[in-house]
N, C-alpha and C positions, 0 to 999 in steps of 0.2 A: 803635488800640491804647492801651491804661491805662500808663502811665507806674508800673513799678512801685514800690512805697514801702515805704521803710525802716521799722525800730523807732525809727532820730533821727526821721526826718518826722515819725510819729505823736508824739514828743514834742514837734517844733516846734507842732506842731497846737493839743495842748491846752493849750499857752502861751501860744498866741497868737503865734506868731512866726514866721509863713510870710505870705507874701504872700498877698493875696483871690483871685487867679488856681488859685495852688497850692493853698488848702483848697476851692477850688472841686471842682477834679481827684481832692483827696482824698476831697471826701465820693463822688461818682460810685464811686472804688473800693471805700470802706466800703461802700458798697449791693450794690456787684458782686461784692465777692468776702470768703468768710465766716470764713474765714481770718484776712483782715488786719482784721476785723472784731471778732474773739474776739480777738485780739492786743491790739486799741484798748482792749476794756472789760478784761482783764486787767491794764493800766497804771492805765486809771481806780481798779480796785479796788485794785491797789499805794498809789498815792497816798493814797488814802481811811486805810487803813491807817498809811503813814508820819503824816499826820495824828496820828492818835490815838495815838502812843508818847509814851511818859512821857519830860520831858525832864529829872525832876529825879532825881538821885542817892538811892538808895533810903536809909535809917538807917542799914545798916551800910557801907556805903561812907564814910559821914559821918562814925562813929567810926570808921574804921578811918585814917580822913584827920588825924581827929584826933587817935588815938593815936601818929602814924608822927610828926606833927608836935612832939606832947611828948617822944617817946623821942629824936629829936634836938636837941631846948634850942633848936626855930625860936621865935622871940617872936609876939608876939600883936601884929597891925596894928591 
């Protein structure tokens, strides 16, 4: 019997942070069952995704930061 696996497993997985033993068991169940298989590449595509977000504050966040910061007399570092 397959040891069933969580959505944490499949995160330790593609971090690399399961034992060689355990991604051994893991991959046998990705082959066996298609399920936890579409679960796997659905994380992959998540991540791919978080990747490519913008991580800088867009221009009006930046005046808006700026102007909150003159309407209360904070000084300039």
């Amino acid at each position: 019997m397959i040891k069933p696996f969580t959505p944490n497993d499949l995160v330790r997985y593609i971090y690399q942070e399961m034992p060689e033993v355990e991604q051994e068991l893991l991959m046998q169940a990705l082959h066996s069952d298609q399920n936890l298989m579409q679960e796997y590449l659905d994380m992959l595509s998540a991540i791919e995704s978080l990747d490519q977000i913008q991580l800088q504050p867009s221009e009006k966040v930046v005046k808006a930061i700026k102007y909150k910061a003159k309407s209360t007399g904070l000084q300039k570092v």
